[in-house]
C-alpha positions as CSV (number, residue, x, y, z in Angstrom):
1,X,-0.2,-10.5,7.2
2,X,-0.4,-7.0,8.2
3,X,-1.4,-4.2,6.2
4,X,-1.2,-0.3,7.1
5,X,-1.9,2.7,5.4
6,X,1.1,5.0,6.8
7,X,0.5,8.3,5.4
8,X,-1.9,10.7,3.3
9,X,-0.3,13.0,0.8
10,X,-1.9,15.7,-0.8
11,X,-0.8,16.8,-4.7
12,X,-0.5,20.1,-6.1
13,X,-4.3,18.8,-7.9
14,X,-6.2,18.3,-5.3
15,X,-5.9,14.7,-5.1
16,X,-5.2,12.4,-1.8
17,X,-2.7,9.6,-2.1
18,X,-1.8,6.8,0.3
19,X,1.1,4.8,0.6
20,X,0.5,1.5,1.9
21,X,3.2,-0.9,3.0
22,X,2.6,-4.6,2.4
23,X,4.6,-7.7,3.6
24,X,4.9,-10.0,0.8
25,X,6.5,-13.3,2.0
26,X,8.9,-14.6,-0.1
27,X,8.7,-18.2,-2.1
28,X,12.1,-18.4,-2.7
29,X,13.6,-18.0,1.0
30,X,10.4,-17.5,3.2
31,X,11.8,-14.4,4.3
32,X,9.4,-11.6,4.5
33,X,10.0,-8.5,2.1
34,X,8.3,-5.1,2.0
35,X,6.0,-4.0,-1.0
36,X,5.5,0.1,-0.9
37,X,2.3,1.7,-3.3
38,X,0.9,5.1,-3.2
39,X,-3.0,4.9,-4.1
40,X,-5.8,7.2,-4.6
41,X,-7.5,7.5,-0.8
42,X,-10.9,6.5,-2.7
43,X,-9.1,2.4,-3.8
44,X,-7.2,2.0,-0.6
45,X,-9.9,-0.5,0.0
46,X,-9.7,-2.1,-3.3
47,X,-5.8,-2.1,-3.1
48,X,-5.5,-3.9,0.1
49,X,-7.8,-6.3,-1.3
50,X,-6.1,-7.1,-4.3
51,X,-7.8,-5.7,-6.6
């Protein structure tokens, strides 16, 4: 399964974000679908893992 970060966005606070792009197969069809989450940059780690 492949997992990506795509971008890093910066806020108005200082913070950096990530947007990661999973793909989450499907149980239902099998088909493969696309799960988008913006993170912290500090638990991208911890989100691709899970977490």
């Amino acid at each position: 399964m492949a997992k990506k970060v795509v971008a890093t966005l910066k806020t108005a606070t200082g913070k950096d974000w990530a947007k990661i792009i999973r793909a989450v197969r499907s149980e239902k069809t099998g088909a493969y679908t696309f799960k988008e989450e913006m993170v912290p940059v500090d638990k991208v780690q911890d989100a691709l893992a899970g977490k």
